[in-house]
N, CA, C, O and CB atoms as a CASP TS submission, in Angstrom:
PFRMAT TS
TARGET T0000
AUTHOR 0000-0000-0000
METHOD Language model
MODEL 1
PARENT N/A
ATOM      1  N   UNK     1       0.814  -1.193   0.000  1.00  0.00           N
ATOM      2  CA  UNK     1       0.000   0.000   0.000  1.00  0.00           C
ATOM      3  C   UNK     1       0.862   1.263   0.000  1.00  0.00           C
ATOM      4  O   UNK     1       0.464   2.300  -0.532  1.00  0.00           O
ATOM      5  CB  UNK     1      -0.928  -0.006   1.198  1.00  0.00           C
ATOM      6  N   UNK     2       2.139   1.152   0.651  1.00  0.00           N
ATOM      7  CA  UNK     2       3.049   2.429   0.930  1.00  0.00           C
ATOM      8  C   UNK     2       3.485   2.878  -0.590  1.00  0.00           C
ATOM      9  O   UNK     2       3.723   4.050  -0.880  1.00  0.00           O
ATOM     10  CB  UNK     2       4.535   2.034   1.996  1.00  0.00           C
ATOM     11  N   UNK     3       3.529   2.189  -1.176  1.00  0.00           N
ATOM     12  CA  UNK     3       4.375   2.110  -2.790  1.00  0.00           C
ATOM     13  C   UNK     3       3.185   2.168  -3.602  1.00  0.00           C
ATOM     14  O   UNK     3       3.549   1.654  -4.659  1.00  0.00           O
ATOM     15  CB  UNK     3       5.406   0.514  -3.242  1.00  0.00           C
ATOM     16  N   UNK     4       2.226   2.427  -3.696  1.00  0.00           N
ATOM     17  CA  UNK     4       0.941   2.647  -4.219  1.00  0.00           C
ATOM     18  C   UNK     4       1.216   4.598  -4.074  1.00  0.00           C
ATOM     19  O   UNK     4       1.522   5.485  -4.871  1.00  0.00           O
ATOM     20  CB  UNK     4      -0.548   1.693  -3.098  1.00  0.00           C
ATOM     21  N   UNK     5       0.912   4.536  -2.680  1.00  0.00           N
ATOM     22  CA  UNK     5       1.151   6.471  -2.466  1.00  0.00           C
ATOM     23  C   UNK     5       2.398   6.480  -3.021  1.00  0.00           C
ATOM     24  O   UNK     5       2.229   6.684  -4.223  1.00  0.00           O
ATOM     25  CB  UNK     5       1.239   7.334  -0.640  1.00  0.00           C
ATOM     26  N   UNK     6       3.096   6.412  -2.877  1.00  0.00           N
ATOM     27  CA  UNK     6       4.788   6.877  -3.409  1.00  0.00           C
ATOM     28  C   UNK     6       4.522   6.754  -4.874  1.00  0.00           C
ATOM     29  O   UNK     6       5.536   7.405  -5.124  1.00  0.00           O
ATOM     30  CB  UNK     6       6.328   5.681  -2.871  1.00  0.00           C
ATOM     31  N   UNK     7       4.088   6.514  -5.956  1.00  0.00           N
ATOM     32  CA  UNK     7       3.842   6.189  -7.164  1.00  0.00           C
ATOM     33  C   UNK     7       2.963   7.592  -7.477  1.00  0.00           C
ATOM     34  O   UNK     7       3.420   8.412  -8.274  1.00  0.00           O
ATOM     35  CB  UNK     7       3.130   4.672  -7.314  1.00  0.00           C
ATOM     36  N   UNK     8       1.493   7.850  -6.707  1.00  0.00           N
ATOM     37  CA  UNK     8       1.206   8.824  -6.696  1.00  0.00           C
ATOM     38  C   UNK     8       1.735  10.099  -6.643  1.00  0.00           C
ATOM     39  O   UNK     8       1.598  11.025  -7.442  1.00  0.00           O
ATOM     40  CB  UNK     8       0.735   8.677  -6.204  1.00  0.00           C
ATOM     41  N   UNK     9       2.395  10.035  -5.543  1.00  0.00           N
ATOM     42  CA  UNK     9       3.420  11.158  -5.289  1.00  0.00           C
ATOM     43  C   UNK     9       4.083  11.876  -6.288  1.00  0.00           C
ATOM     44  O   UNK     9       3.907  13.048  -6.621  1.00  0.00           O
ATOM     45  CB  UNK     9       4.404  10.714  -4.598  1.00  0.00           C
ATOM     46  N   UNK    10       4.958  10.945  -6.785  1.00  0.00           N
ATOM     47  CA  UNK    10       5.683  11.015  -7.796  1.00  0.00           C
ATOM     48  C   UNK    10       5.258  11.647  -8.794  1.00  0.00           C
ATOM     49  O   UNK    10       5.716  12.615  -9.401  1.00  0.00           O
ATOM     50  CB  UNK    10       5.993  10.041  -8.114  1.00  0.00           C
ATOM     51  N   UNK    11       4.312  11.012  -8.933  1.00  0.00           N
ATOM     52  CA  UNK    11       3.031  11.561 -10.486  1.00  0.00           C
ATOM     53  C   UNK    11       2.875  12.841 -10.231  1.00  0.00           C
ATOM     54  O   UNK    11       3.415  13.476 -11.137  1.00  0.00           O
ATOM     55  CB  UNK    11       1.148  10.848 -10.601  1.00  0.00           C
ATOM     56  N   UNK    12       2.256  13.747  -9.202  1.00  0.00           N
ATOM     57  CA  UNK    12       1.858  14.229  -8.604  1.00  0.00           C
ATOM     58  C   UNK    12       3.110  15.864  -8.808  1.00  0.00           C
ATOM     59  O   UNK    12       2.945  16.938  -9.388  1.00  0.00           O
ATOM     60  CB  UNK    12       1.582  13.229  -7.422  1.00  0.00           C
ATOM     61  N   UNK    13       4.338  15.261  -7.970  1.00  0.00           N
ATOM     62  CA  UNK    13       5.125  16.444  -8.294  1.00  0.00           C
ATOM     63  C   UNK    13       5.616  16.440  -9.302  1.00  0.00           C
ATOM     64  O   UNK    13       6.197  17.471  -9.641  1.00  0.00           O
ATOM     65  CB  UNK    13       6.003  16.748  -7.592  1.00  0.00           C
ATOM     66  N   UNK    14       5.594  15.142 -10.328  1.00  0.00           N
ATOM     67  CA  UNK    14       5.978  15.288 -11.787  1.00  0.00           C
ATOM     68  C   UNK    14       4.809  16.691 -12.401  1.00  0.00           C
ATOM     69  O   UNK    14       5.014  17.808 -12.876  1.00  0.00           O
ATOM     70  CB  UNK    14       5.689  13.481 -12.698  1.00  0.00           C
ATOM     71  N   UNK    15       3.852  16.072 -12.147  1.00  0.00           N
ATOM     72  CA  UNK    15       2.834  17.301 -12.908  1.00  0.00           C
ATOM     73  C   UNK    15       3.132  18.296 -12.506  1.00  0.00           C
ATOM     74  O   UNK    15       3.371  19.214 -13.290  1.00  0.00           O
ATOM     75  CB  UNK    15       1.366  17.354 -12.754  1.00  0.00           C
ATOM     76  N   UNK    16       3.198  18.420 -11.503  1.00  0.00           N
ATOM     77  CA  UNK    16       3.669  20.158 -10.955  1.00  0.00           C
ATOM     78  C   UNK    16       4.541  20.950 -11.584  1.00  0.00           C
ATOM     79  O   UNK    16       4.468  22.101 -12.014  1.00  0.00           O
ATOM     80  CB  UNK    16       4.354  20.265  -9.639  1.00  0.00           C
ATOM     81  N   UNK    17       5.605  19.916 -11.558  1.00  0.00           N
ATOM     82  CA  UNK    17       6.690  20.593 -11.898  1.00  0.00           C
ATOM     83  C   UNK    17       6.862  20.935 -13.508  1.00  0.00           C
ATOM     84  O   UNK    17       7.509  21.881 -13.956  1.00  0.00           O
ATOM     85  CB  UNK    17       7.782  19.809 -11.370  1.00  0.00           C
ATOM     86  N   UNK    18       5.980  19.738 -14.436  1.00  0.00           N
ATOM     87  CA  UNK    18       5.292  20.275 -15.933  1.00  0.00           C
ATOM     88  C   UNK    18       5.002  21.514 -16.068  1.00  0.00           C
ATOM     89  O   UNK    18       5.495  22.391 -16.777  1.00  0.00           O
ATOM     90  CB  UNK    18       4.020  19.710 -16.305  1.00  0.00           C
ATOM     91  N   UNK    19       3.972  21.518 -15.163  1.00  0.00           N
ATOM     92  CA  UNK    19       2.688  22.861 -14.873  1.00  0.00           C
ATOM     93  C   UNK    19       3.846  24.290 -15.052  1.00  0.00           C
ATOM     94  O   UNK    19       3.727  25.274 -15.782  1.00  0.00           O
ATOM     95  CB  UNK    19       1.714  22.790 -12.636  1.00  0.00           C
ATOM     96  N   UNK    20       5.053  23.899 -13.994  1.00  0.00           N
ATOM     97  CA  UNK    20       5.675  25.446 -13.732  1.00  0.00           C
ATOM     98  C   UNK    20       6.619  25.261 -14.894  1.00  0.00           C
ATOM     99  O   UNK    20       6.730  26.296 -15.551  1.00  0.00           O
ATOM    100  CB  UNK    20       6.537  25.859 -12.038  1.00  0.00           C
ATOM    101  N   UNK    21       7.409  24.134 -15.387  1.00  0.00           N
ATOM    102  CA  UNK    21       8.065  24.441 -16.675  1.00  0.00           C
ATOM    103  C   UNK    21       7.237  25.236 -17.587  1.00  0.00           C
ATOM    104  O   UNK    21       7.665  26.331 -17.949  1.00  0.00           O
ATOM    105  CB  UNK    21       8.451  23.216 -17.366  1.00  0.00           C
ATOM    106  N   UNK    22       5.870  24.724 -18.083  1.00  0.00           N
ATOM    107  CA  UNK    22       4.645  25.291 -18.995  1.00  0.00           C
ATOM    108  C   UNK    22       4.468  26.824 -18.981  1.00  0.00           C
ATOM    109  O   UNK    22       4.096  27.532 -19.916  1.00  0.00           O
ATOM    110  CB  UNK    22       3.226  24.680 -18.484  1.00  0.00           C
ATOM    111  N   UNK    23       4.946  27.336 -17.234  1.00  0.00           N
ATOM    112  CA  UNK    23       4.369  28.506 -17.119  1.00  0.00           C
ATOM    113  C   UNK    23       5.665  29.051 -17.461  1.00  0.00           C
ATOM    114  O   UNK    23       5.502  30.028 -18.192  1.00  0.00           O
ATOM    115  CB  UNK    23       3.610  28.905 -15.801  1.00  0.00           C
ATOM    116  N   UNK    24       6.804  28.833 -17.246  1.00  0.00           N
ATOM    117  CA  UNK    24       8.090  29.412 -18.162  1.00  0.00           C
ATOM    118  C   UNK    24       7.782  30.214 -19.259  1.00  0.00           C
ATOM    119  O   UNK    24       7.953  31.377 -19.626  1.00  0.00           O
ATOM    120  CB  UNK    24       8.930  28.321 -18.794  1.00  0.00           C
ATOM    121  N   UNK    25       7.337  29.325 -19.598  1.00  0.00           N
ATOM    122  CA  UNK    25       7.491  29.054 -21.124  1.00  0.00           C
ATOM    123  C   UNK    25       5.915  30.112 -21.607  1.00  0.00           C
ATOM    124  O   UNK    25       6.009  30.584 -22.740  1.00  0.00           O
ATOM    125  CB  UNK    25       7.414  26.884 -21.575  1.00  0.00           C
ATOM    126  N   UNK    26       4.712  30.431 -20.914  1.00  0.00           N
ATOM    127  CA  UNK    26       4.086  31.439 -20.879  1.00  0.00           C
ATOM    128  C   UNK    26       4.692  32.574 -20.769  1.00  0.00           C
ATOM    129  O   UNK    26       4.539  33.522 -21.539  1.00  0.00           O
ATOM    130  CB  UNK    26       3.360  31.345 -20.148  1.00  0.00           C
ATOM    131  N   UNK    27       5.568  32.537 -19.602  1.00  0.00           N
ATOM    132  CA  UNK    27       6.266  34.456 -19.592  1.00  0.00           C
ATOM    133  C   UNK    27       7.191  34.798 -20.375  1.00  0.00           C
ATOM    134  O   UNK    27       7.488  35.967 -20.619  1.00  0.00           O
ATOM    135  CB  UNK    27       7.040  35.038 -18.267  1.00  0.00           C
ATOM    136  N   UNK    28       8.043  33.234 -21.112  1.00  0.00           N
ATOM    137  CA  UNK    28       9.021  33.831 -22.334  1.00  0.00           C
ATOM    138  C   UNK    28       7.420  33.960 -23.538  1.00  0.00           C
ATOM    139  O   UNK    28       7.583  34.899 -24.318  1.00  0.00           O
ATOM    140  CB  UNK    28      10.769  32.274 -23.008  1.00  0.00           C
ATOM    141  N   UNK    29       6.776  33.611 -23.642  1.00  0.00           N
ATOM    142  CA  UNK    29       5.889  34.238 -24.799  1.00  0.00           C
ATOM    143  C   UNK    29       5.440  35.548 -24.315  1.00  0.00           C
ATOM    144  O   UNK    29       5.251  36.242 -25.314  1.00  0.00           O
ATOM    145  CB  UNK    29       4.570  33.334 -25.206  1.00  0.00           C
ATOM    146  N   UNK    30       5.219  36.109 -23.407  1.00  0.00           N
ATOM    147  CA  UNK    30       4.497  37.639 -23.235  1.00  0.00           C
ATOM    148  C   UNK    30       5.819  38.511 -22.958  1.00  0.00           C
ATOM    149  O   UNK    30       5.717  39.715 -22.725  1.00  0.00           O
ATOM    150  CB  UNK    30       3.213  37.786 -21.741  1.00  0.00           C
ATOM    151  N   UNK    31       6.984  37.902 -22.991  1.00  0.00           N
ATOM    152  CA  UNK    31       8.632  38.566 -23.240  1.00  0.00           C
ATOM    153  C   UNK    31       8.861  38.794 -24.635  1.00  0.00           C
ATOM    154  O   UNK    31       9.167  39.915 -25.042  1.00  0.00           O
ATOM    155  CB  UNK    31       9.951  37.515 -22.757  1.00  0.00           C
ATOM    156  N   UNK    32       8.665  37.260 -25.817  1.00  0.00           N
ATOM    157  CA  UNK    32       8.532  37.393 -26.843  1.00  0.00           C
ATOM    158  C   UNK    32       7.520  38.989 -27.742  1.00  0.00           C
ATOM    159  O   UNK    32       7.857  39.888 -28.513  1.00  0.00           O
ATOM    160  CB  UNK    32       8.119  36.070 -26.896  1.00  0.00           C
ATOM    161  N   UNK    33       6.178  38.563 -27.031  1.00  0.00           N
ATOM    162  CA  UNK    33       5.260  39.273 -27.998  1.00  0.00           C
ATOM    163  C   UNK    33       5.488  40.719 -27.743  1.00  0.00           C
ATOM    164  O   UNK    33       5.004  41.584 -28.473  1.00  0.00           O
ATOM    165  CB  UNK    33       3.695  38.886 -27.818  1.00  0.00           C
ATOM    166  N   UNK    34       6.402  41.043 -26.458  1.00  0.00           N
ATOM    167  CA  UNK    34       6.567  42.197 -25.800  1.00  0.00           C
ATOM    168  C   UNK    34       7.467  42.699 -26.742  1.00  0.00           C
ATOM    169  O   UNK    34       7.472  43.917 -26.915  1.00  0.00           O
ATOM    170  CB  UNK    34       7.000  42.146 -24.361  1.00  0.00           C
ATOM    171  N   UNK    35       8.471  41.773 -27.585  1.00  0.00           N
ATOM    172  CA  UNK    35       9.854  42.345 -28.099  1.00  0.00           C
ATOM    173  C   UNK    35       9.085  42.444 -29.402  1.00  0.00           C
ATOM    174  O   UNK    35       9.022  43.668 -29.520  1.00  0.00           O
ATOM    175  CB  UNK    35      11.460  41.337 -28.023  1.00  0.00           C
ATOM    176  N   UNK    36       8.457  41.937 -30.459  1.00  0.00           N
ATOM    177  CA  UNK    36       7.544  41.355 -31.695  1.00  0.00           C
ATOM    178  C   UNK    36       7.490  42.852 -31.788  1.00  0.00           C
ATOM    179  O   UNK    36       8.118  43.524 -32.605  1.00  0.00           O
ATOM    180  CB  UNK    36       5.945  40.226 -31.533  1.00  0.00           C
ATOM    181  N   UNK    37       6.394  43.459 -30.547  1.00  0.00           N
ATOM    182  CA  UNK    37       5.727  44.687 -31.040  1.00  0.00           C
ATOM    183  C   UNK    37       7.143  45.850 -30.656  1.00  0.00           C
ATOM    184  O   UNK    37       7.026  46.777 -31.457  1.00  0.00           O
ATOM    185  CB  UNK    37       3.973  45.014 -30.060  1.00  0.00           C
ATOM    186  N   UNK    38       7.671  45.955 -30.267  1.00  0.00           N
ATOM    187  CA  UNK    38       8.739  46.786 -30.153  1.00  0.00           C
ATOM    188  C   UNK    38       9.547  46.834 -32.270  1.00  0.00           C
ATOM    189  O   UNK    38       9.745  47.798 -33.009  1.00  0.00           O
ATOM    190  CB  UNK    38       9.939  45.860 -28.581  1.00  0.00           C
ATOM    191  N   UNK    39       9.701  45.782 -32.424  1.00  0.00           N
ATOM    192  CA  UNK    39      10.455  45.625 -33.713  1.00  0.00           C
ATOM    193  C   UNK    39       9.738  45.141 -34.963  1.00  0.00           C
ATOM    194  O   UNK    39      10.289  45.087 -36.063  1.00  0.00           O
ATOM    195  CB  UNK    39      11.518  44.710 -33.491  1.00  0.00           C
ATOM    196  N   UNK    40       8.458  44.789 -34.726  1.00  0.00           N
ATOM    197  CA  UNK    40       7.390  44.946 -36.126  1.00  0.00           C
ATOM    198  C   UNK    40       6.367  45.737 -35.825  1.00  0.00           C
ATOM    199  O   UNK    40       6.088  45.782 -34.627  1.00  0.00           O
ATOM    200  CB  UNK    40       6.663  43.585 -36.684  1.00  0.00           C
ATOM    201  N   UNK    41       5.572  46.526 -36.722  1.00  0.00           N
ATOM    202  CA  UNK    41       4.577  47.324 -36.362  1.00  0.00           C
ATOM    203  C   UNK    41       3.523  46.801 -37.331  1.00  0.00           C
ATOM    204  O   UNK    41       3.526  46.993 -38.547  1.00  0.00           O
ATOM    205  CB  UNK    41       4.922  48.844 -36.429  1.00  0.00           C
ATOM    206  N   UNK    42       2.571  46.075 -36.592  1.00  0.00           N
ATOM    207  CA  UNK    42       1.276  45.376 -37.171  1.00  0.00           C
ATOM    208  C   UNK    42       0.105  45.956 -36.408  1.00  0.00           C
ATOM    209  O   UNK    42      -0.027  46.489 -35.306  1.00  0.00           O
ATOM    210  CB  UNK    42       1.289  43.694 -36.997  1.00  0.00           C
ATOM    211  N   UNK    43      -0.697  45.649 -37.422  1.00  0.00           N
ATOM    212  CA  UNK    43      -2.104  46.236 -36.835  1.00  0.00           C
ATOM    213  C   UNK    43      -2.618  45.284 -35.665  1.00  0.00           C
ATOM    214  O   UNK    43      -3.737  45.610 -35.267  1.00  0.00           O
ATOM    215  CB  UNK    43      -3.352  46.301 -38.091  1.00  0.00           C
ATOM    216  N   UNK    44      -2.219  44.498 -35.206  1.00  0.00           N
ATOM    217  CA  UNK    44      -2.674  43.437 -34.213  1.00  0.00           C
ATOM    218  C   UNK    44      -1.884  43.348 -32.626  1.00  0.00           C
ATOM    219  O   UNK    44      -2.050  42.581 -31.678  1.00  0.00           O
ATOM    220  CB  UNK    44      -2.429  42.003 -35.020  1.00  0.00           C
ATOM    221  N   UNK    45      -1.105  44.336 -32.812  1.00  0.00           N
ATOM    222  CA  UNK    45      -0.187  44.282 -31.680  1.00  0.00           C
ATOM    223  C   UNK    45      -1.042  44.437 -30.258  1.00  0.00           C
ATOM    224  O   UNK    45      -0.596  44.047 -29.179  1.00  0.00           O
ATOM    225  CB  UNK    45       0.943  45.493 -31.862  1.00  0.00           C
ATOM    226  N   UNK    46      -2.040  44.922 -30.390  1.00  0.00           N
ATOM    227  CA  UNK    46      -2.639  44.913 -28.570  1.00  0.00           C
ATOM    228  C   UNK    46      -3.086  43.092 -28.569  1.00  0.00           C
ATOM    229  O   UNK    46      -2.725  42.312 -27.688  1.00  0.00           O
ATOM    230  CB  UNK    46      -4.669  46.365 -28.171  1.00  0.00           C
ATOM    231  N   UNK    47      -3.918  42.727 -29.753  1.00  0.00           N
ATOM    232  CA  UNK    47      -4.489  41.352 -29.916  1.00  0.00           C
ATOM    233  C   UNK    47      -3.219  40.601 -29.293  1.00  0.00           C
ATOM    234  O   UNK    47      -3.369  40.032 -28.212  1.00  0.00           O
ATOM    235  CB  UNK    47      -4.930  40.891 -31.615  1.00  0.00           C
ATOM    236  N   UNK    48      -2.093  40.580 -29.873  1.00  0.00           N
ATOM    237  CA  UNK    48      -1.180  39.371 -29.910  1.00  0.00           C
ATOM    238  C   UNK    48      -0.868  39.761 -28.360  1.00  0.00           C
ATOM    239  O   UNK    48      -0.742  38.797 -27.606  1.00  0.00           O
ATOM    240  CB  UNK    48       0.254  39.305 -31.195  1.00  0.00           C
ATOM    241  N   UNK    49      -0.737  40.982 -27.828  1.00  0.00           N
ATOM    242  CA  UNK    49       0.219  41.192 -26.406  1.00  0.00           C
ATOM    243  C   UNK    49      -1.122  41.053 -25.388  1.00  0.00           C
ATOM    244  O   UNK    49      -0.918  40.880 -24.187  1.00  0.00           O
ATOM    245  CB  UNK    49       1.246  43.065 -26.235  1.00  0.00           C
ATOM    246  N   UNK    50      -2.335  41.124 -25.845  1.00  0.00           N
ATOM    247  CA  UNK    50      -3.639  40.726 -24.838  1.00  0.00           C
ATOM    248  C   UNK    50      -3.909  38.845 -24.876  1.00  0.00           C
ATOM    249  O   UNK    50      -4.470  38.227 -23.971  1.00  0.00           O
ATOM    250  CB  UNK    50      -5.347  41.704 -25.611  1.00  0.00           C
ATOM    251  N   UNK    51      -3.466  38.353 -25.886  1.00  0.00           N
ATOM    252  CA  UNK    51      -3.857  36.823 -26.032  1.00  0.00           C
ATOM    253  C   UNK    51      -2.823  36.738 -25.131  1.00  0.00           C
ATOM    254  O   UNK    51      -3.111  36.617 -23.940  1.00  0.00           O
ATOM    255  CB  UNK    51      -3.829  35.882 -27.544  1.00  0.00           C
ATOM    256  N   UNK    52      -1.214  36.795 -25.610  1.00  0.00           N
ATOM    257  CA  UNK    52       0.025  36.444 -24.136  1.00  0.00           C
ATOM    258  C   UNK    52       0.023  36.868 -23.076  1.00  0.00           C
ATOM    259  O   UNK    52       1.032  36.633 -22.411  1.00  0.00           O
ATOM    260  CB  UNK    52       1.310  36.783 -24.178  1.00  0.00           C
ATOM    261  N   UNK    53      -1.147  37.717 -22.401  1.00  0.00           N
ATOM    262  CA  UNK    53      -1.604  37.874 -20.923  1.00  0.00           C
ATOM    263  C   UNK    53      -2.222  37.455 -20.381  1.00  0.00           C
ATOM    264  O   UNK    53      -2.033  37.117 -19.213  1.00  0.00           O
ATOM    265  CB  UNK    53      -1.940  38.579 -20.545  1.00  0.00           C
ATOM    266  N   UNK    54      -3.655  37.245 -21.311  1.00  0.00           N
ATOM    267  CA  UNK    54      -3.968  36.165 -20.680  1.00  0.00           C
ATOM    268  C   UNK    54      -4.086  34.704 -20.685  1.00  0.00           C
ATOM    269  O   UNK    54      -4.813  34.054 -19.935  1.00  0.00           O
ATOM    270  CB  UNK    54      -4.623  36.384 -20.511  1.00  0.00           C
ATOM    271  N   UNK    55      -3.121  34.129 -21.814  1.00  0.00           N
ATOM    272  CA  UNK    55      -2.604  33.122 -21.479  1.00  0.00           C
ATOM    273  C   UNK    55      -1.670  32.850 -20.224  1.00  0.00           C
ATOM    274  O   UNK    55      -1.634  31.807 -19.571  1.00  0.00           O
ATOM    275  CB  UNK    55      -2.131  32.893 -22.433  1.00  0.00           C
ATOM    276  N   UNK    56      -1.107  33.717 -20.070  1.00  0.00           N
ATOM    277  CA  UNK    56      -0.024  33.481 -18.670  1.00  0.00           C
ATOM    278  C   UNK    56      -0.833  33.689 -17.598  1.00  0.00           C
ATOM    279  O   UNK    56      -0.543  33.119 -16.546  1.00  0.00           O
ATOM    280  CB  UNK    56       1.347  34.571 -18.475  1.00  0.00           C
ATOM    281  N   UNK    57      -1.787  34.390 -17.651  1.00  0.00           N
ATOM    282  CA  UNK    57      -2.944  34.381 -16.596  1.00  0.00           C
ATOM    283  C   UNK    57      -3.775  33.691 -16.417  1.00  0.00           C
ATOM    284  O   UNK    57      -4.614  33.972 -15.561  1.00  0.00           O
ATOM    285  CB  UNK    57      -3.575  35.140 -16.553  1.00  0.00           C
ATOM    286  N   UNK    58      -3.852  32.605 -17.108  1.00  0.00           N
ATOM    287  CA  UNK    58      -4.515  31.305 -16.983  1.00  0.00           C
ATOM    288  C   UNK    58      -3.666  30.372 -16.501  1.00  0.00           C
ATOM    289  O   UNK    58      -3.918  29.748 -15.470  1.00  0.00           O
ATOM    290  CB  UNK    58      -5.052  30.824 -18.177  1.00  0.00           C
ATOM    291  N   UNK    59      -2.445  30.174 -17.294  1.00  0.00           N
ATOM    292  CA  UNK    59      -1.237  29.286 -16.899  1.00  0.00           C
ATOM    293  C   UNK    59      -1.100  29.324 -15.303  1.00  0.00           C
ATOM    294  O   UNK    59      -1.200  28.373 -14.528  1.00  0.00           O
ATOM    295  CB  UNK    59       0.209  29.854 -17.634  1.00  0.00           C
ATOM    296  N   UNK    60      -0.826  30.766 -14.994  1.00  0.00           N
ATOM    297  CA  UNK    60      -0.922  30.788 -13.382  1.00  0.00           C
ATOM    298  C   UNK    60      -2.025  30.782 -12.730  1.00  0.00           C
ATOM    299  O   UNK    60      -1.921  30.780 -11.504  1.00  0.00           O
ATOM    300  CB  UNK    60      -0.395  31.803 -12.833  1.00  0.00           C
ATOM    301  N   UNK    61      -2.868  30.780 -13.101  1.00  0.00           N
ATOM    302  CA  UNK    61      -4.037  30.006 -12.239  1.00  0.00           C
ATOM    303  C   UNK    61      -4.461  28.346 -12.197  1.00  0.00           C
ATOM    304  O   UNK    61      -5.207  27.838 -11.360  1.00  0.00           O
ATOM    305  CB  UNK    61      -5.288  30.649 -12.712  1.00  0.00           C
ATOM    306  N   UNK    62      -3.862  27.723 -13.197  1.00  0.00           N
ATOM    307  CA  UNK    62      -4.014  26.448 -13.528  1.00  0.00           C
ATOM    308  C   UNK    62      -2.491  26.108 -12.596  1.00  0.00           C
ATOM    309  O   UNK    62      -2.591  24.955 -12.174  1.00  0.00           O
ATOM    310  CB  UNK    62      -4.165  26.119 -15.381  1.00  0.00           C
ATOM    311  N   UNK    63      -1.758  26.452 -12.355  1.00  0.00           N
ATOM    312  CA  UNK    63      -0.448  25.717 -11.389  1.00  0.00           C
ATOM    313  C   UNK    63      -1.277  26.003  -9.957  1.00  0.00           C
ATOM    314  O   UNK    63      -1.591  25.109  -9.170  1.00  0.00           O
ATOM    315  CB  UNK    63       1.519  26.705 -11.478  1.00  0.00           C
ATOM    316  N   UNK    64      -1.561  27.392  -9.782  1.00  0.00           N
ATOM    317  CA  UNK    64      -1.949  27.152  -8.646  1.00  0.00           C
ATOM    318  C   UNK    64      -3.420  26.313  -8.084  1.00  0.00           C
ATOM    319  O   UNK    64      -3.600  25.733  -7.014  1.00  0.00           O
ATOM    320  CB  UNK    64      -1.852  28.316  -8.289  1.00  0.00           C
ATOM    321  N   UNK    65      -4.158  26.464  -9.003  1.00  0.00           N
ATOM    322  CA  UNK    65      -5.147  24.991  -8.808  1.00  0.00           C
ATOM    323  C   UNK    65      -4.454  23.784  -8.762  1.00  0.00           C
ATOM    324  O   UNK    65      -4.549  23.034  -7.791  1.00  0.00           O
ATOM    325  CB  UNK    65      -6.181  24.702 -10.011  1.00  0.00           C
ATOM    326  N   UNK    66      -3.755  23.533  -9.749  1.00  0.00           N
ATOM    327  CA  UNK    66      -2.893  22.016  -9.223  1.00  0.00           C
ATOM    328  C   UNK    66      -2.347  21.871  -8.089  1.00  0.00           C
ATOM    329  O   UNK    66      -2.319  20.850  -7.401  1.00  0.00           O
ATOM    330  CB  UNK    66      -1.741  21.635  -9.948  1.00  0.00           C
ATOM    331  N   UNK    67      -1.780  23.169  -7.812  1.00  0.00           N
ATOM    332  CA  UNK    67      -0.854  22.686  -6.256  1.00  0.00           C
ATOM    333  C   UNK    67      -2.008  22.832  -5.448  1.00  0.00           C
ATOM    334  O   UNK    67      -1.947  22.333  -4.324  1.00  0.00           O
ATOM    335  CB  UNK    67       0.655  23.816  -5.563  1.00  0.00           C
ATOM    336  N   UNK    68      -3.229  23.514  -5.848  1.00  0.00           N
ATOM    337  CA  UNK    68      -4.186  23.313  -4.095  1.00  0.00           C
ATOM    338  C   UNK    68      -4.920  21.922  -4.457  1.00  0.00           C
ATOM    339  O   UNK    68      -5.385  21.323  -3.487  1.00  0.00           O
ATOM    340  CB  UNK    68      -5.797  24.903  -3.594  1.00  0.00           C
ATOM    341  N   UNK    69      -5.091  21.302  -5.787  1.00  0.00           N
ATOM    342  CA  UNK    69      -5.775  20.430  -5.636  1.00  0.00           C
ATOM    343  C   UNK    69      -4.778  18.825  -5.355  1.00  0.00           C
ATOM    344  O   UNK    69      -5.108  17.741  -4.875  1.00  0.00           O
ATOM    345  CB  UNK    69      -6.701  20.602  -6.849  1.00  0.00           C
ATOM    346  N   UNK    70      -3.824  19.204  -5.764  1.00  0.00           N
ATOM    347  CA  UNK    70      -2.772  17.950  -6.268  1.00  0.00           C
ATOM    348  C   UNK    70      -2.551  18.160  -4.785  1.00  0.00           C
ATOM    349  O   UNK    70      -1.726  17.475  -4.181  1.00  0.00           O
ATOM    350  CB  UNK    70      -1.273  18.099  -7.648  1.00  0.00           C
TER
END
């Protein structure tokens, strides 16, 4: 039964630790789209720098649901 939880576990801070690599990887995109509009000038630049906010603003709400639910 002990090695049943420990298996879980495992799983458990594996996902987590997905979750916060994932969210990396959200703030280099709203770093990215931040630099995009600095050095191209498109008609979409609030669109592209409002989609990479709140994607990272979801990202961080989805880690921190995992860690309160996990």
């Amino acid at each position: 039964m002990i090695a049943f939880f420990d298996i879980w576990l495992i799983a458990k801070v594996f996902f987590v630790l997905a979750f916060a690599v994932y969210a990396g990887f959200a703030v280099m995109m709203v770093k990215q789209a931040t630099l995009m509009k600095r050095t191209i000038r498109l008609g979409l630049d609030r669109l592209v720098i409002m989609t990479a906010w709140v994607h990272l603003i979801m990202v961080v709400l989805g880690l921190i649901g995992a860690v309160v639910i996990l």
